[in-house]
Structure formats: structure tokens, C-alpha cells
C-alpha positions as CSV (number, residue, x, y, z in Angstrom):
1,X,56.3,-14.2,-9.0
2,X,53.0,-14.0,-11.0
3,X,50.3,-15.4,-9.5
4,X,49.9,-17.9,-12.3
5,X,53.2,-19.4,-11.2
6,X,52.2,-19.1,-7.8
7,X,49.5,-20.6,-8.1
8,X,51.4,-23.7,-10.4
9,X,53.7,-24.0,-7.4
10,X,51.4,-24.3,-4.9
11,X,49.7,-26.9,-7.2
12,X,52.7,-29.4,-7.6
13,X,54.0,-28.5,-3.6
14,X,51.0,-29.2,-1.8
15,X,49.2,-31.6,-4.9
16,X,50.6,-32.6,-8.0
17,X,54.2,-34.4,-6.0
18,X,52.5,-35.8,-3.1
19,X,52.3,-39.4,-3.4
20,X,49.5,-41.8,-3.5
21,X,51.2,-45.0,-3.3
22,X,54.9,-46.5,-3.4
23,X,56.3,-44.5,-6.4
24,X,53.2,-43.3,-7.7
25,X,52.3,-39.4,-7.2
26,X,48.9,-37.8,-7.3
27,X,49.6,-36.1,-10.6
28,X,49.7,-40.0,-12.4
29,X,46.1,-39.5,-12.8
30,X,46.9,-37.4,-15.8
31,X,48.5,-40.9,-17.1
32,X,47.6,-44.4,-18.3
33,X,49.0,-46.8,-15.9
34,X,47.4,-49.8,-17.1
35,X,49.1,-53.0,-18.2
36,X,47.3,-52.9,-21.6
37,X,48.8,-49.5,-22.5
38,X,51.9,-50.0,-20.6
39,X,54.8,-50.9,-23.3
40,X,53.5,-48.5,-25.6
41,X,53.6,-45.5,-23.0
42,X,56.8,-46.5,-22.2
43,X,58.4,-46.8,-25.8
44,X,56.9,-43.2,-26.3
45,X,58.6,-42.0,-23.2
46,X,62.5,-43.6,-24.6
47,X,61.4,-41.6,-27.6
48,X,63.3,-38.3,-26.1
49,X,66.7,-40.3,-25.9
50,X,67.1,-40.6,-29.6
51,X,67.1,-36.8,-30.1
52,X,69.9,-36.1,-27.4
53,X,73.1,-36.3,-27.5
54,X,74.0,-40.0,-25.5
55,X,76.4,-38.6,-23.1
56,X,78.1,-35.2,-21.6
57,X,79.2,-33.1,-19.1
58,X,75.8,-32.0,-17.6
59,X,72.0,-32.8,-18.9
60,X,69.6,-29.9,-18.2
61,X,65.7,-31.1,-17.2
62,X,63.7,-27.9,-16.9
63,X,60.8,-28.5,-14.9
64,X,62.1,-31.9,-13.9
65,X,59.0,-32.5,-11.7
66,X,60.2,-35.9,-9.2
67,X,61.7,-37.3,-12.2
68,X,58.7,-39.2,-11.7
69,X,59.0,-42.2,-14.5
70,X,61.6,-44.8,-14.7
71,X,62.0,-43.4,-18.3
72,X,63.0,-40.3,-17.6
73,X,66.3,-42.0,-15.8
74,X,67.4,-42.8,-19.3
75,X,68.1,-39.2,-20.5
76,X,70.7,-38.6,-18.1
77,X,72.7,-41.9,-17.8
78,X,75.5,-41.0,-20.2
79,X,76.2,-37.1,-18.3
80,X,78.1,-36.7,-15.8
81,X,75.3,-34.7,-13.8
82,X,72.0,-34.0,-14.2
83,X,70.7,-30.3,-12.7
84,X,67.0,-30.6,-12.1
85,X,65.6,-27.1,-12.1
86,X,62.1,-26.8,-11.3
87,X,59.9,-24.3,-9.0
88,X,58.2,-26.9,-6.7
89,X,60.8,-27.7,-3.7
90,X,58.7,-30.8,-3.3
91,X,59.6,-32.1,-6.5
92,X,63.4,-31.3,-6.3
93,X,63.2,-33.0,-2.7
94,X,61.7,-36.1,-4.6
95,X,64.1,-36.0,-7.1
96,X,67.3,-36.1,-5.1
97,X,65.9,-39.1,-3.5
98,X,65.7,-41.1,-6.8
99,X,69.2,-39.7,-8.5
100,X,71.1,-38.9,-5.4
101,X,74.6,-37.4,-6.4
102,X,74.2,-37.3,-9.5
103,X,71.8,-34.5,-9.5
104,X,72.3,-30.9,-8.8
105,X,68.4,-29.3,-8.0
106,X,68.0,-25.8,-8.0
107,X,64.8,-23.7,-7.6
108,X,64.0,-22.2,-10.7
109,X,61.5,-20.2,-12.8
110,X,62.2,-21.9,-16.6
111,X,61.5,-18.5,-18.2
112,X,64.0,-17.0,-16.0
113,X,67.1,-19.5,-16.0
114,X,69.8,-18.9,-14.0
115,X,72.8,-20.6,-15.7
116,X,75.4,-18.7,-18.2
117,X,74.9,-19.3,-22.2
118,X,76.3,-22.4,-23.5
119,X,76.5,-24.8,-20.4
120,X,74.5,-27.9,-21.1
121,X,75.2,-30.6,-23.4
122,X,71.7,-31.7,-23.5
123,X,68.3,-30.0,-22.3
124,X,65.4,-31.4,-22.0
125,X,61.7,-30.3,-20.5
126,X,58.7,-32.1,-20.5
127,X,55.4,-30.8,-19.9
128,X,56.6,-27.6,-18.3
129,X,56.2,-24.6,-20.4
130,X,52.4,-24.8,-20.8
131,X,52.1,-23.9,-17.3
132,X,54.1,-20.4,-17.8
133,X,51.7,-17.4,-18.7
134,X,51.2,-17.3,-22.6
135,X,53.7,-13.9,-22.8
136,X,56.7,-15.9,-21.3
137,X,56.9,-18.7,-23.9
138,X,58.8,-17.2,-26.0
139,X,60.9,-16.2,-23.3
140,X,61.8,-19.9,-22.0
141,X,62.3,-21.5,-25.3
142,X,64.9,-18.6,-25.8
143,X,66.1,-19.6,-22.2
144,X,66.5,-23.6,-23.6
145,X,68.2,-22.6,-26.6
146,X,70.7,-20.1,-24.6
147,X,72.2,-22.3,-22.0
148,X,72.4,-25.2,-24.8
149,X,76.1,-25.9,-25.8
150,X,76.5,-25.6,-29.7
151,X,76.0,-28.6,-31.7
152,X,74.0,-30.2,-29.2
153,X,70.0,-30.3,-29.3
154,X,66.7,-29.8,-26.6
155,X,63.8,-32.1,-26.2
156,X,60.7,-30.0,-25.6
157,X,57.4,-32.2,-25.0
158,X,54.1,-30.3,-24.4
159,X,50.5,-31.1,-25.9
160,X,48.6,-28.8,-28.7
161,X,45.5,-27.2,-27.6
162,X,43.7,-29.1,-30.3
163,X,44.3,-32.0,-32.3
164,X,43.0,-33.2,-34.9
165,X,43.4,-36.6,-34.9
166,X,42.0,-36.8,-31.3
167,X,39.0,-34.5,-32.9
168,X,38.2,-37.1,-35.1
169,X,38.4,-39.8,-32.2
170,X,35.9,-38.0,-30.1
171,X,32.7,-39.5,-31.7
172,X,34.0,-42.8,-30.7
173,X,34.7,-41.6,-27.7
174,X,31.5,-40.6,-27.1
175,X,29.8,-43.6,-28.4
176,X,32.3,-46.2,-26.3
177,X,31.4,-43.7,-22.8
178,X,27.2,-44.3,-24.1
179,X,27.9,-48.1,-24.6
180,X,29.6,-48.5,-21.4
181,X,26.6,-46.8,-19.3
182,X,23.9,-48.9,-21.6
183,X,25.6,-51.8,-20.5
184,X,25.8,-51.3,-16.9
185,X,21.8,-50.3,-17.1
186,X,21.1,-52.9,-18.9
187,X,22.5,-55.2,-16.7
188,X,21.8,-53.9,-13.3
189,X,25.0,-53.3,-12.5
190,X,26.2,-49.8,-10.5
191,X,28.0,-47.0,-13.0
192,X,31.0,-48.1,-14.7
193,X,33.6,-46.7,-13.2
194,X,35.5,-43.0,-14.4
195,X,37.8,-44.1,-17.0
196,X,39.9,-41.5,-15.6
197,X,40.6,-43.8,-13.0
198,X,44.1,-46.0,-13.0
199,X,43.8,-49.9,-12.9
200,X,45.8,-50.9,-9.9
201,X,45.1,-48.3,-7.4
202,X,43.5,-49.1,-4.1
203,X,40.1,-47.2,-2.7
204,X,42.1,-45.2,-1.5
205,X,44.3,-44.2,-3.4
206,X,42.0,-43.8,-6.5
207,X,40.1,-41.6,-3.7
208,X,43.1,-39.5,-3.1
209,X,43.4,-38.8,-7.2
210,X,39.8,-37.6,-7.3
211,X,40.3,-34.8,-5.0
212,X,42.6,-32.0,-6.5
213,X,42.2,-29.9,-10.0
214,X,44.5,-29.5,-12.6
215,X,46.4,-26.6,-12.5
216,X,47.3,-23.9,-15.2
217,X,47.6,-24.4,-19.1
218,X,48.3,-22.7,-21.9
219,X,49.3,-24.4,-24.9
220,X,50.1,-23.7,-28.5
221,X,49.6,-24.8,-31.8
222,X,52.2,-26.0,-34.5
223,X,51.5,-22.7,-36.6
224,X,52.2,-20.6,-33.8
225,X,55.8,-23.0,-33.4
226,X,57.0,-23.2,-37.0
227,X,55.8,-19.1,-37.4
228,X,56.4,-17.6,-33.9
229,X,59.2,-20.1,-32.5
230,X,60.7,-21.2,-36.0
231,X,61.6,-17.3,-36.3
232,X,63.8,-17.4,-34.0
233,X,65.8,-20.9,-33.3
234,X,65.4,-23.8,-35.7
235,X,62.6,-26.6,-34.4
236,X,61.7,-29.7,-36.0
237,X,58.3,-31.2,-34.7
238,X,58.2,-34.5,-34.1
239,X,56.0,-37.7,-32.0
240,X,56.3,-37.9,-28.7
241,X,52.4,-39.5,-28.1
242,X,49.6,-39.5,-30.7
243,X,46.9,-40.2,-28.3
244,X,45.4,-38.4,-25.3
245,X,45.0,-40.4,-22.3
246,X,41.3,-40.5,-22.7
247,X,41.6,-42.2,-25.9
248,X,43.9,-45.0,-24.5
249,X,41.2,-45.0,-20.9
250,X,37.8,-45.6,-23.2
251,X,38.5,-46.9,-26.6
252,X,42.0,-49.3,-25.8
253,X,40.9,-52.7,-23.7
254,X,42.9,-55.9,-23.1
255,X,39.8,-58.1,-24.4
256,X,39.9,-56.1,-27.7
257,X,43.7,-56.1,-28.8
258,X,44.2,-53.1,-26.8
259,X,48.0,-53.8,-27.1
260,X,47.7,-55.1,-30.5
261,X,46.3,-51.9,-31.8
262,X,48.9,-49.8,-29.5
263,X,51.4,-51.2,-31.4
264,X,50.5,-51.1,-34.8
265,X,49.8,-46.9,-33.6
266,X,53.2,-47.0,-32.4
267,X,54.6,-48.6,-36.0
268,X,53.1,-45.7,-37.5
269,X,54.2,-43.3,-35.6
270,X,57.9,-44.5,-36.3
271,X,57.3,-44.1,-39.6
272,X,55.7,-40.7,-39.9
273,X,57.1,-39.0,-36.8
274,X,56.2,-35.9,-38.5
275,X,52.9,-36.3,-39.5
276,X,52.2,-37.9,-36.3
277,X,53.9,-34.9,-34.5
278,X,51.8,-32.2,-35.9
279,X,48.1,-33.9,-36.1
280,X,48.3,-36.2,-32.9
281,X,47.6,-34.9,-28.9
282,X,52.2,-34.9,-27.8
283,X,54.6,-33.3,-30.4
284,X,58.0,-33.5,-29.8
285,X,59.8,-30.4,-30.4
286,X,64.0,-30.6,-30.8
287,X,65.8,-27.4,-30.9
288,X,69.4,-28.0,-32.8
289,X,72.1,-25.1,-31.6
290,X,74.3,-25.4,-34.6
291,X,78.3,-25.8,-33.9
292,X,79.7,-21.9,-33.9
293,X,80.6,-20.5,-37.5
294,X,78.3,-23.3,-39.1
């Protein structure tokens, strides 16, 4: 094992799937959990359903973490099985808990899968590859598009390294973080909160969140998927998210039409998945493994 994946492991067994709170584990601080951004987080999750196929013998989640939204239930309701393969023991512990018998969990390196060609009737892997050294990328999306069974398609969700529409957000960003801080000068009051922090939390907990470092990432852009990627298995980029989290933690609040504005974002991202796809913070990548002799 490298010791980038080492040191991803050790990340998600001693940090990232350790929990904070009843159902909620430390690596949620990389999330919105408010109720203002709520539905339209959770309409963005239900997103990867459309692109699989609705049932089957067994569903594939590579890097399936703790399974650690109710969302993420969905994908597998209509297989028979769903084999969580991930390299964190901890979060294949905390995923038999949730799914019970209908998961099989082996320990597994994603850019080294151990099951035989044409085996799952739907794959999908969220936020997963970006934490594999850059050189194996290549190697795991191969890996996906291997054990997929012919006409049936993968769900990849990962974030670009830069996006442009968040690029163009920033400013405001910036301006909504200097606000806030004038404010709490102006009137007396201590320093606004981190926006990092979730809504909800206790002391505690929010305590807890603050302590650990993200781990590895390496991410890629959409030239690098249509040119490098496209090459070799066809991909269509779609939405998954638009917005980083730090957009919805500064700039979306209940008192402004936070979920008023979520909404109408989410309306446009329905109708211009692709645009949406390539210029916003999530894509949503499907690989299509075409029917044999097609």
C-alpha cells in the first residue's frame, strides 16, 4: 500500500467514520446540514438514481464510506445486494449496521478491484477516487467500467479542482465573510461564528469537528475527463451539485430566501445538467458499458 492510501485509511479509520452525534460522523463537516439548505442537498443526492439502472442482481459502491446519508439507501433498493467495498474497516463496520444482509463489505483498494469483468448491474462511487494518487485514476475508472455488466451504467461523483462558477462566487464570498465581522464589531458582539460550522451540533460536537484535517486530494478537470477518460470508455458529464459548501455556509440564509434561491439553482440545474456539470463545484460523471456487439 502507498503511503498516500495509507495515510487515507488511517484518516477515515481513526477520523473521517467516527461519529460525533447519533448518525452524524466527523467527516459531515465537509457538508451543509442546515435546514435552509436541506431539500436542495438532498434532491442533489437522489440525482445518482436516475442514471442507474432501478434494480438488479448486485449494485457495486466503491468507496462506500458508512453509507453515511439516507440518500445513498436509495441506489440499492431495487438489487438484490449491495457489496460495499471500501479500505476503511471502520466504515464497512458502519455500513453493515445500517444495510445488514443486504450488504456484502469487502476491504478494498478501488484501483485494484477484486471482482471478475462484468459482475455488477450498477456501480456507483462517490467522492472516492480523488483520494487515490494522480497515476491510479485512470486505473480505477478502468476498474468501474470492467466489472460493470454491459448495458448497464456507473455513477462517478467527485469535485473539479477549480470551478468557475464558484470562481466567480468568491468575491461575494469575500464580501458576505467582511460584512459578517463588520457587524459583529460594530455591534459588540464576539466573532461570528466559522461558517464551517453545522447548525444543530452541540459544543461539543462542533468541538469534535474542529479537530482533524482533511485528508488527501487530487482532483481533475473536465478536459482531462472528456481527453484522457473519454479515450478510453464513453462518459457523459453531468450535475451532481453546483455549489461548494462554502457558498451554501456564507452567501444562503433562511432570513434571505436561502431556500427560495436553492431552488430556483436547483431548476436550473435540471435544465442544463450539462452546463451545470462542467462549470459548477460536483460533476456527475456516468459511464455507459454498451450491450456486447452494439
Amino acid at each position: 500500500m502507498t503511503a498516500i492510501k495509507q495515510q487515507v485509511r488511517e484518516f477515515y479509520d481513526r477520523v473521517g467514520w467516527q461519529e460525533v452525534g447519533e448518525g452524524i460522523y466527523q467527516n459531515a463537516r465537509y457538508e451543509d446540514l442546515r435546514l435552509v439548505s436541506r431539500d436542495y442537498i438532498h434532491r442533489c443526492h437522489l440525482r445518482v438514481s436516475r442514471y442507474l439502472k432501478p434494480s438488479g442482481n448486485y449494485l457495486l459502491d466503491a468507496g462506500s464510506g458508512p453509507i453515511q446519508y439516507p440518500e445513498y439507501l436509495d441506489y440499492s433498493r431495487g438489487y438484490r445486494r449491495r457489496v460495499c467495498a471500501d479500505i476503511s474497516i471502520v466504515a464497512l463496520r458502519e455500513a453493515q449496521q445500517r444495510i445488514g444482509d443486504h450488504g456484502l463489505f469487502v476491504v478494498a483498494d478501488i484501483a485494484n478491484l477484486p471482482f471478475k469483468m462484468d459482475t455488477f448491474d450498477g456501480v456507483v462511487s462517490l467522492h472516492t477516487i480523488h483520494h487515490l494518487p494522480e497515476e491510479e485514476h485512470l486505473n480505477a475508472f478502468a476498474g468501474l467500467y470492467r466489472v460493470l455488466a454491459p448495458g448497464c451504467s456507473a455513477v462517478v461523483v467527485n469535485g473539479w479542482p477549480n470551478s468557475t462558477l464558484m470562481t466567480l462566487a468568491a468575491p461575494f464570498i469575500r464580501l458576505a465573510q467582511l460584512a459578517r465581522r463588520l457587524a459583529a464589531r460594530l455591534s459588540r458582539q464576539p466573532k461570528p461564528s466559522d461558517p464551517d460550522e453545522d447548525e444543530g451540533h452541540s459544543p461539543e460536537q462542533k468541538q469534535k469537528a474542529k479537530q482533524p484535517k482533511g485528508t488527501f486530494i487530487n482532483r481533475h478537470d473536465a478536459l482531462w475527463v472528456k481527453q484522457e477518460l473519454g479515450a478510453r470508455m464513453p462518459v457523459e458529464i453531468r450535475v451532481w451539485r453546483s455549489v461548494s459548501v462554502r457558498f451554501l455556509r456564507v452567501l444562503i440564509h433562511p432570513r434571505l430566501g436561502g431556500r427560495l434561491w436553492l431552488r430556483v439553482l436547483y431548476g436550473l440545474e435540471e435544465r442544463f445538467p450539462g452546463f451545470f456539470g462542467e462549470q459548477g463545484q460536483y460533476p456527475l460523471l456516468v459511464l455507459r458499458k454498451e450491450t456486447n456487439g452494439s
